[in-house]
Every structure is written in structure tokens, then in C-alpha cells.
Wavefront OBJ file of the C-alpha trace (Angstrom):
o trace
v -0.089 31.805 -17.920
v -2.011 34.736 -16.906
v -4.979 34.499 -14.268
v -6.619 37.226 -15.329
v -7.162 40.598 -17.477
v -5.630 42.702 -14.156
v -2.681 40.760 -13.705
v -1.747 40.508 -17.673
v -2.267 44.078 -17.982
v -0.615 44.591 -14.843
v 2.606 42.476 -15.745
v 2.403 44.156 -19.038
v 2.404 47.668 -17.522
v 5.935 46.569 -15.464
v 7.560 45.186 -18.553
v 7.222 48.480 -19.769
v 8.217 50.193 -16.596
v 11.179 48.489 -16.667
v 12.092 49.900 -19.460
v 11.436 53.467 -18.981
v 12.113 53.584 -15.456
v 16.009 54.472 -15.594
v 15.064 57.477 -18.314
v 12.259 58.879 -16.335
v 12.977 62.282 -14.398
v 9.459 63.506 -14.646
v 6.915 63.952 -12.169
v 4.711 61.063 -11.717
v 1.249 61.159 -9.215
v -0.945 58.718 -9.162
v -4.715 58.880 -8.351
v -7.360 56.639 -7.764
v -10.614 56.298 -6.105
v -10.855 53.647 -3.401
v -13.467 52.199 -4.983
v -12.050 51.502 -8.568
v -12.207 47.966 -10.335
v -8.372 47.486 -8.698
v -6.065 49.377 -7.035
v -3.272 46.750 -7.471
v -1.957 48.598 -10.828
v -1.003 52.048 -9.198
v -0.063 50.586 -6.174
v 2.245 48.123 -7.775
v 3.832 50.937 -10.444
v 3.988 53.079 -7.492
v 6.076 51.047 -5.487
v 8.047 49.637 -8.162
v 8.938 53.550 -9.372
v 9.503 55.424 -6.005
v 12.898 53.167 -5.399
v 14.445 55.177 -8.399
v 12.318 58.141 -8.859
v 12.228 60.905 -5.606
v 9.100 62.389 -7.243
v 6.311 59.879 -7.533
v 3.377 60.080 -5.200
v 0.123 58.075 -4.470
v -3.262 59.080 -3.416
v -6.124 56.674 -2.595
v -9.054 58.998 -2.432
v -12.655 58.155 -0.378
v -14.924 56.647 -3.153
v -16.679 58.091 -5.895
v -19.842 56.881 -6.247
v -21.353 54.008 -5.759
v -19.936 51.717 -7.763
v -16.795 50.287 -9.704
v -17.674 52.029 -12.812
v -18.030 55.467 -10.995
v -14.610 54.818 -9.368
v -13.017 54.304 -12.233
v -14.637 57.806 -14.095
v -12.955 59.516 -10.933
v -9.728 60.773 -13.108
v -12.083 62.330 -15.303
v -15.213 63.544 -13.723
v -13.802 64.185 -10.092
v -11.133 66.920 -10.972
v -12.961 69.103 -8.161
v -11.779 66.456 -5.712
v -8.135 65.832 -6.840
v -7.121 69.357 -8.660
v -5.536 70.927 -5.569
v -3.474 68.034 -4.853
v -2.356 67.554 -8.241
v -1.249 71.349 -8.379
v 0.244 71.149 -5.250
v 2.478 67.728 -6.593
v 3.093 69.994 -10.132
v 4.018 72.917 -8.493
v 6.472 71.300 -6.076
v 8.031 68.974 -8.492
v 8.037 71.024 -12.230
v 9.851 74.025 -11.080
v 12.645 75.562 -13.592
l 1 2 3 4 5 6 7 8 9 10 11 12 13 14 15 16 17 18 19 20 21 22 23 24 25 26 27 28 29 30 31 32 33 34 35 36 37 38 39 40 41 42 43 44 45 46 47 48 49 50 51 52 53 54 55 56 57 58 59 60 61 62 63 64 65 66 67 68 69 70 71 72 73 74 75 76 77 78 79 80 81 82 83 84 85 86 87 88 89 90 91 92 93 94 95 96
């Protein structure tokens, strides 16, 4: 049924969404480096959350590194690239 590891995990991610989706009022941002294995996943959770959620947001940063394996650290090891914007996102959307 399933072509690959990204769409299973992909479809499986949505099944779940699905469910959660209506009880969700928090703050969701999502980050990736261009150059990850796939960008499908955030893009595809992003746009299936924003048409009930006001506060989701996407960023598609330049790549990190060289490679697919370096994109992928970026959550991790490139919090001096992302931090601002993802204080920005919590400071505008987690107020009191």
C-alpha cells in the first residue's frame, strides 16, 4: 500500500492529526532546513493545520550544511539560526 518510509510515516502523522486537530489551541511553528531528507511532512501538517488553527507557521530556512543528514540536525544544532524566530512566534502567540 505504501510507496515508501516518507509517505507511511507521513499518512501516519495525518491520521493522528486528524485526531488532535479539533483539540489543539496551542502554538504550533514548524522549522526545517531546505535541505532536509523531505520537506513534504511539515509542509503537508502545515497546510492541513492552518485551516483550523490561526497560530501555526512555517519556515523553510537556507540549508545547513552540505548534506541531508546536516539538514536534518538543523532543529538541534542550528538554534543560532532559528531562536529569534521561534521567540518571536512564542512571544506573539503564548501571551496570558
Amino acid at each position: 500500500m505504501f510507496t515508501s518510509p516518507v509517505r507511511a510515516t507521513l499518512i501516519g502523522m495525518l491520521l493522528v492529526l486528524g485526531d488532535l486537530r479539533p483539540a489543539s489551541a496551542s502554538p504550533i511553528f514548524f522549522l526545517q532546513a531546505e535541505n532536509d531528507y523531505s520537506l513534504a511532512p511539515s509542509r503537508t501538517l502545515y497546510a492541513a493545520i492552518k485551516t483550523s488553527h490561526e497560530s501555526a507557521q512555517i519556515r523553510i530556512y537556507p540549508p545547513y550544511g552540505s548534506s541531508p543528514q546536516e539538514g536534518h540536525s538543523f532543529a538541534y544544532c542550528g538554534a543560532s539560526v532559528w531562536f529569534e524566530d521561534v521567540l518571536r512566534f512564542l512571544e506573539a502567540n503564548c501571551k496570558p
